[in-house]
C-alpha positions as CSV (number, residue, x, y, z in Angstrom):
1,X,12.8,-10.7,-8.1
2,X,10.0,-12.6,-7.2
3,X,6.7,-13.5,-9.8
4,X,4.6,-10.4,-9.7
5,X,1.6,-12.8,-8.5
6,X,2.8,-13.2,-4.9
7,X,2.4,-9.9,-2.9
8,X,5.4,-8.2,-2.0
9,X,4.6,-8.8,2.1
10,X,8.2,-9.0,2.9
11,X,9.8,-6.0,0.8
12,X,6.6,-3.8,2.3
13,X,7.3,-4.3,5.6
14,X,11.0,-3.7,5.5
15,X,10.0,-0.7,3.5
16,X,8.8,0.5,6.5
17,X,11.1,-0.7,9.2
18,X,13.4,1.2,7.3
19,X,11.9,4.4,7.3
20,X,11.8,3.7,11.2
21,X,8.0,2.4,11.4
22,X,6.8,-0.3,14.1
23,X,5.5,-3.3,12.4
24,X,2.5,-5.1,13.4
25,X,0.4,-8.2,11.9
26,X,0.9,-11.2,9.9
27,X,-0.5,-11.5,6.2
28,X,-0.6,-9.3,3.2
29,X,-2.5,-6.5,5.3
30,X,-0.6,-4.8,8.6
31,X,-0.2,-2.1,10.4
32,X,2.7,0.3,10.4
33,X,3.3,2.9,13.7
34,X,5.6,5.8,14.2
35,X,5.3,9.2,16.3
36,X,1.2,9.9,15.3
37,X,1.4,8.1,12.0
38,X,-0.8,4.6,12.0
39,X,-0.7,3.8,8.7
40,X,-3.0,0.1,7.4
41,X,-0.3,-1.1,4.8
42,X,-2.0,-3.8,2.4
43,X,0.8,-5.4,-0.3
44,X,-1.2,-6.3,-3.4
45,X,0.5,-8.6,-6.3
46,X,-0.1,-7.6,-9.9
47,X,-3.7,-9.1,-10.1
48,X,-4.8,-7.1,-7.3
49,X,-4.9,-4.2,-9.0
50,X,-7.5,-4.6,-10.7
51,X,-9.8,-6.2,-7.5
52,X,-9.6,-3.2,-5.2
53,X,-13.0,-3.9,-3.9
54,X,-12.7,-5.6,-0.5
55,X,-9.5,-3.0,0.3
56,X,-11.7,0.0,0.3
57,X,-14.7,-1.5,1.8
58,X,-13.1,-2.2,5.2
59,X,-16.2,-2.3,7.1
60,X,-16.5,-0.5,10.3
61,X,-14.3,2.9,10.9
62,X,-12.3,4.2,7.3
63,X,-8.3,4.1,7.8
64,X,-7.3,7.6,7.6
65,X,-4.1,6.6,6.5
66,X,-3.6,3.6,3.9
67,X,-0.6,2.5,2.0
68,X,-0.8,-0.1,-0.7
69,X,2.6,-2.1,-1.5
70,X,3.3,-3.4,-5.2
71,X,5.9,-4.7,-7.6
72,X,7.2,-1.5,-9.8
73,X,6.0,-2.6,-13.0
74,X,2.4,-2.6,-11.7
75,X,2.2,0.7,-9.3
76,X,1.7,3.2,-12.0
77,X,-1.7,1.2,-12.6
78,X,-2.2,1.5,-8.9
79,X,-2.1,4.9,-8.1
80,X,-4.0,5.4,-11.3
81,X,-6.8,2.9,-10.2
82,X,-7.2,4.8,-6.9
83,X,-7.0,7.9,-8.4
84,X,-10.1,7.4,-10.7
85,X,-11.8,5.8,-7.5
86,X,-11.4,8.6,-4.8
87,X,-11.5,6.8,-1.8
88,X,-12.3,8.7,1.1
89,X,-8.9,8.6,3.0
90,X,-4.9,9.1,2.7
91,X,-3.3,6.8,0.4
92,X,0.2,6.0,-0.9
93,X,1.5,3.6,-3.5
94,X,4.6,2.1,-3.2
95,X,6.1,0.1,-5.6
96,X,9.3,-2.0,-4.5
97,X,11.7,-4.2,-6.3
98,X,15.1,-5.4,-6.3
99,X,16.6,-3.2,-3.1
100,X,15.2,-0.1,-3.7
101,X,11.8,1.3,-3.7
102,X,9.2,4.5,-5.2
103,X,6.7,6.4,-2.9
104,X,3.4,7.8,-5.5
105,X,1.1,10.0,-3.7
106,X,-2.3,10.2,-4.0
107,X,-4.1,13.2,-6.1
108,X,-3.6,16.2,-5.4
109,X,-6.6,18.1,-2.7
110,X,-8.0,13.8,-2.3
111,X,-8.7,13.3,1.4
């Protein structure tokens, strides 16, 4: 497994190559296409949990759609972050590691 302070870029996008998603960009932050689904997928390490500033303020038009990408052992404190923040869109957290990975949902009735 690799250190939880690199982001898991290449486990996110085979995530979604696997679930049948087009994959486009380079870097930490890319964007994932299938049918009507355009999702912005951002792979956060550990320490980017807690630094979820520049993610949610994106400048220009909101995502409606956002997936954020992180080791197991820290997306429990991921989902939780964004719970307690609301941000005004979709979000998922996925947490990868080893071969296998776990989709959280956002709150309940968030937008």
């Amino acid at each position: 497994m690799a250190p939880a302070s690199i982001p898991p870029t290449t486990e996110a996008r085979d995530v979604f190559r696997e679930l049948g998603y087009t994959v486009t960009g380079d870097g930490r932050e890319f964007v994932a296409e299938r049918k009507w689904r355009r999702v912005l997928v951002t792979a956060l390490c550990a320490e980017g949990v807690d630094d979820l500033g520049p993610y949610l303020a994106d400048g220009g038009e909101t995502p409606r759609l956002r997936c954020f990408v992180t080791w197991h052992e820290s997306a429990s404190d991921l989902r939780d972050r964004l719970v307690s923040l609301k941000p005004p869109y979709d979000w998922a957290v996925i947490g990868v590691g080893g071969d296998d990975f776990a989709v959280m949902e956002g709150a309940p009735g968030s937008p």
